[in-house]
LUMDO-694471 format. One line per field, with one value per residue: residue number from 1; residue in three letters; x, y, z of N, C-alpha, C in turn. Coordinates in steps of 0.05 Angstrom, whole numbers, plus 5000, padded with zeros to 4 digits. Layout:
N
nr	c(NUM, ...) $
rest	c(ALA, ...) $
n_u	c(X, ...) $
n_v	c(Y, ...) $
n_w	c(Z, ...) $
ca_u	c(X, ...) $
ca_v	c(Y, ...) $
ca_w	c(Z, ...) $
c_u	c(X, ...) $
c_v	c(Y, ...) $
c_w	c(Z, ...) $
***
This chain:
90
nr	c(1, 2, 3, 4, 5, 6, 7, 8, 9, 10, 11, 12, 13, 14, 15, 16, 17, 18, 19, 20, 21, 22, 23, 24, 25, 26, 27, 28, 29, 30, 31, 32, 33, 34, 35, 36, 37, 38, 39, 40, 41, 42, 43, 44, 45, 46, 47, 48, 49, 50, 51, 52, 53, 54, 55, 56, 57, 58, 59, 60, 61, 62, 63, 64, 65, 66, 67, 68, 69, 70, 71, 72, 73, 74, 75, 76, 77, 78, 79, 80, 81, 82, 83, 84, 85, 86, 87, 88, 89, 90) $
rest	c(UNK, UNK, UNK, UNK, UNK, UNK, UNK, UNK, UNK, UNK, UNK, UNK, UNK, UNK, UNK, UNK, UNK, UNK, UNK, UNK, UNK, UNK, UNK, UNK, UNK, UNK, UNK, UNK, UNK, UNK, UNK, UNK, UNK, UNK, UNK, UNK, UNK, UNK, UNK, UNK, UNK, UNK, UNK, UNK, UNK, UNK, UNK, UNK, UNK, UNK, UNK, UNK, UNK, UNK, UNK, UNK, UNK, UNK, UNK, UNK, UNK, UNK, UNK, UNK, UNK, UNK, UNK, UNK, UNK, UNK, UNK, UNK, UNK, UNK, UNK, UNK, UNK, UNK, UNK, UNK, UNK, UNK, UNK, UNK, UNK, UNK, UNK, UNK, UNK, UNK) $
n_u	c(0887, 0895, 0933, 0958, 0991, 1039, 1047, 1094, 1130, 1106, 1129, 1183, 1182, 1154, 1168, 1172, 1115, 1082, 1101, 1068, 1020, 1006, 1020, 1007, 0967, 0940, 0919, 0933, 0920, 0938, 0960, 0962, 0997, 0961, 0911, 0862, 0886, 0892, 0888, 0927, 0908, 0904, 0908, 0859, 0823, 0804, 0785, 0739, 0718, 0713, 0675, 0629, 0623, 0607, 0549, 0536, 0523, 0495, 0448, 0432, 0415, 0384, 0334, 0338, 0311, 0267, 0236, 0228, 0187, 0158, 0136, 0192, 0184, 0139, 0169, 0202, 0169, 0150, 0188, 0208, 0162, 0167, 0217, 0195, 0154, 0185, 0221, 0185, 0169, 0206) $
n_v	c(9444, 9467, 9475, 9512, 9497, 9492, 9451, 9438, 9450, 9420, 9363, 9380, 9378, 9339, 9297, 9327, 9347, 9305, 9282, 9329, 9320, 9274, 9278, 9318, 9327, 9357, 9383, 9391, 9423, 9421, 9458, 9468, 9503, 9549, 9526, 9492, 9423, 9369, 9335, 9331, 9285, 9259, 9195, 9174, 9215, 9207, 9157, 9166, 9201, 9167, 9133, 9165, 9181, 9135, 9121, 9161, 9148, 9105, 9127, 9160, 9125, 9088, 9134, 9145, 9087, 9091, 9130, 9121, 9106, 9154, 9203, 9244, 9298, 9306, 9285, 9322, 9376, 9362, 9367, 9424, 9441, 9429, 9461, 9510, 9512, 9508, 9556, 9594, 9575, 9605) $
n_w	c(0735, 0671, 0618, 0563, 0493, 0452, 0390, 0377, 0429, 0463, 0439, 0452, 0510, 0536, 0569, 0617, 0604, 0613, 0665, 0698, 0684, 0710, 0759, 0778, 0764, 0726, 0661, 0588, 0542, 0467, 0411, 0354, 0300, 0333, 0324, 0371, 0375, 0405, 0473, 0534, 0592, 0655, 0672, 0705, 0685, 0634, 0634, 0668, 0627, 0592, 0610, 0616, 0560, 0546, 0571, 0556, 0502, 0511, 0520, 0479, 0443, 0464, 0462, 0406, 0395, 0419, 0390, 0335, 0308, 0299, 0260, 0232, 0227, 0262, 0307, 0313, 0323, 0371, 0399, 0394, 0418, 0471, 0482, 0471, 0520, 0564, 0560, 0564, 0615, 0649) $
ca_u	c(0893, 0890, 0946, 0962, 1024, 1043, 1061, 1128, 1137, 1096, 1141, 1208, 1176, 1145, 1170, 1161, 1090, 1074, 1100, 1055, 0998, 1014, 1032, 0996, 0931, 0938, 0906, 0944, 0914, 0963, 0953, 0982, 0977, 0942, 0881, 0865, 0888, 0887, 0891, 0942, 0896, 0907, 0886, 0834, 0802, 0805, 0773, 0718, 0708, 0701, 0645, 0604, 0612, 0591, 0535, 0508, 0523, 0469, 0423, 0428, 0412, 0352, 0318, 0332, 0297, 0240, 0220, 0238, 0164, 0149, 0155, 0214, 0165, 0121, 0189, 0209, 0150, 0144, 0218, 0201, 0138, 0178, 0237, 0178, 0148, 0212, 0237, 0150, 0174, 0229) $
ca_v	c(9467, 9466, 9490, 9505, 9488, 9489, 9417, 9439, 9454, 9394, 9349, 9385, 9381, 9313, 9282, 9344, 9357, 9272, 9286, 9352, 9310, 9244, 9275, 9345, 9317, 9384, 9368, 9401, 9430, 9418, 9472, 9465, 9535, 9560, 9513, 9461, 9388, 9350, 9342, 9310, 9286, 9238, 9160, 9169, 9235, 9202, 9134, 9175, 9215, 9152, 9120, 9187, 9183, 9108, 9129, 9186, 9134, 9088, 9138, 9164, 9104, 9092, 9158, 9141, 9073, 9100, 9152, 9101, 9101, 9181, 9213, 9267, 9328, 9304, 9294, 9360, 9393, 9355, 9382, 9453, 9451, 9424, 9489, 9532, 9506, 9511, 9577, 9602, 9578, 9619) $
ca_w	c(0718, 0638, 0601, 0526, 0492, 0416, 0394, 0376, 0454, 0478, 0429, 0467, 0530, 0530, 0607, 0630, 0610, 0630, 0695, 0708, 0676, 0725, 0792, 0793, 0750, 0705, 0631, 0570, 0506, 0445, 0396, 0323, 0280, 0345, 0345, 0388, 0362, 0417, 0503, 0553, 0610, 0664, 0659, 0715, 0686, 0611, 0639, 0664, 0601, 0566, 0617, 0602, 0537, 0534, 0579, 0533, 0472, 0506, 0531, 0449, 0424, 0477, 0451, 0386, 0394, 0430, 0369, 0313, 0297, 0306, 0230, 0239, 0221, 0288, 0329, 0315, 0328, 0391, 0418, 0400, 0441, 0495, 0489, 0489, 0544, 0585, 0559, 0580, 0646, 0661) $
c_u	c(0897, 0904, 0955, 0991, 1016, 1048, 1082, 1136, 1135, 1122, 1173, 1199, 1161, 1139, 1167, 1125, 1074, 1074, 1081, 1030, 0990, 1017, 1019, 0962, 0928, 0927, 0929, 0941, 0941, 0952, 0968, 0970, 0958, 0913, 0890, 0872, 0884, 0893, 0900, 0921, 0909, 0896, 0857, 0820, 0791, 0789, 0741, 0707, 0696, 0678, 0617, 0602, 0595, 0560, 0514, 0513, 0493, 0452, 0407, 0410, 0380, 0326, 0318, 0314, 0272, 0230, 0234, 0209, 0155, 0165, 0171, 0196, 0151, 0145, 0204, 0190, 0145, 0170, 0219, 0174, 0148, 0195, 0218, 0167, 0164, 0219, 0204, 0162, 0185, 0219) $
c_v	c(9457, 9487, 9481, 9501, 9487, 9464, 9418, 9439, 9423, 9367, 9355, 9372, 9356, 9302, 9300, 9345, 9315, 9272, 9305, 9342, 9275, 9256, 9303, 9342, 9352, 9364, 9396, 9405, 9439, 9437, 9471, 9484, 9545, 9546, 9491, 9438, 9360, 9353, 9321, 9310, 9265, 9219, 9159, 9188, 9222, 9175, 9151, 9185, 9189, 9136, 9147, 9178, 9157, 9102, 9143, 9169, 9118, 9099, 9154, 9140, 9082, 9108, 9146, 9116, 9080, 9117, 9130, 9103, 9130, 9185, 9239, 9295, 9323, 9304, 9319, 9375, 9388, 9369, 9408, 9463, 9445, 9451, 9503, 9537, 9518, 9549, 9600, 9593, 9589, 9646) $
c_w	c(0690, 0632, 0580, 0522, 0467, 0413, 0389, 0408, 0462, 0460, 0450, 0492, 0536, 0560, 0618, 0644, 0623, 0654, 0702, 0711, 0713, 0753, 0799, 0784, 0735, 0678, 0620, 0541, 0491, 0420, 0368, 0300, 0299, 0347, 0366, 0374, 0377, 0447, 0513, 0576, 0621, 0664, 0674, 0701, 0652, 0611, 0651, 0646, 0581, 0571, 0612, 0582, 0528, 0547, 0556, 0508, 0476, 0513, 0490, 0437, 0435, 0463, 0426, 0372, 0393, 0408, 0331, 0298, 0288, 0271, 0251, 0240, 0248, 0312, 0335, 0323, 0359, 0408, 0413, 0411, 0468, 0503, 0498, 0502, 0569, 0591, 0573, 0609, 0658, 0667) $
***
């Protein structure tokens, strides 16, 4: 479950919200002035977030190899013949 909290609260509430985070696996958006600022998650769900992201860093950086040669005006043209392809298939 994913719940909000002001950071004035979360600052009161601190071992509270750790424990909720640690023993129920809840996450916790921190809101400051009503936006988002930042999220309490647990160590396993925050260790996976960071093998995705280092995942999609090297699958980025793959792609961006592979078209290194392609001018930008031909790689663009080439990924909106692909959408329209796709979106023609539906």
């Amino acid at each position: 479950m994913i719940s909000e909290t002001s950071a004035v609260a979360f600052r009161q509430n601190l071992g509270d919200m750790l424990n909720q985070v640690q023993y129920r696996h809840d996450s916790i958006l921190i809101k400051k002035d009503g936006k988002p600022v930042a999220a309490l998650v647990d160590a396993r769900l925050f260790e996976r977030i960071r093998r995705m992201q280092a995942r999609f860093d090297s699958l980025c950086q793959r792609i961006e190899a592979g078209y290194a040669r392609v001018p930008e005006a031909e790689g663009l043209a080439e990924i909106d013949a692909a959408v329209a392809e796709t979106r023609a298939g539906r």
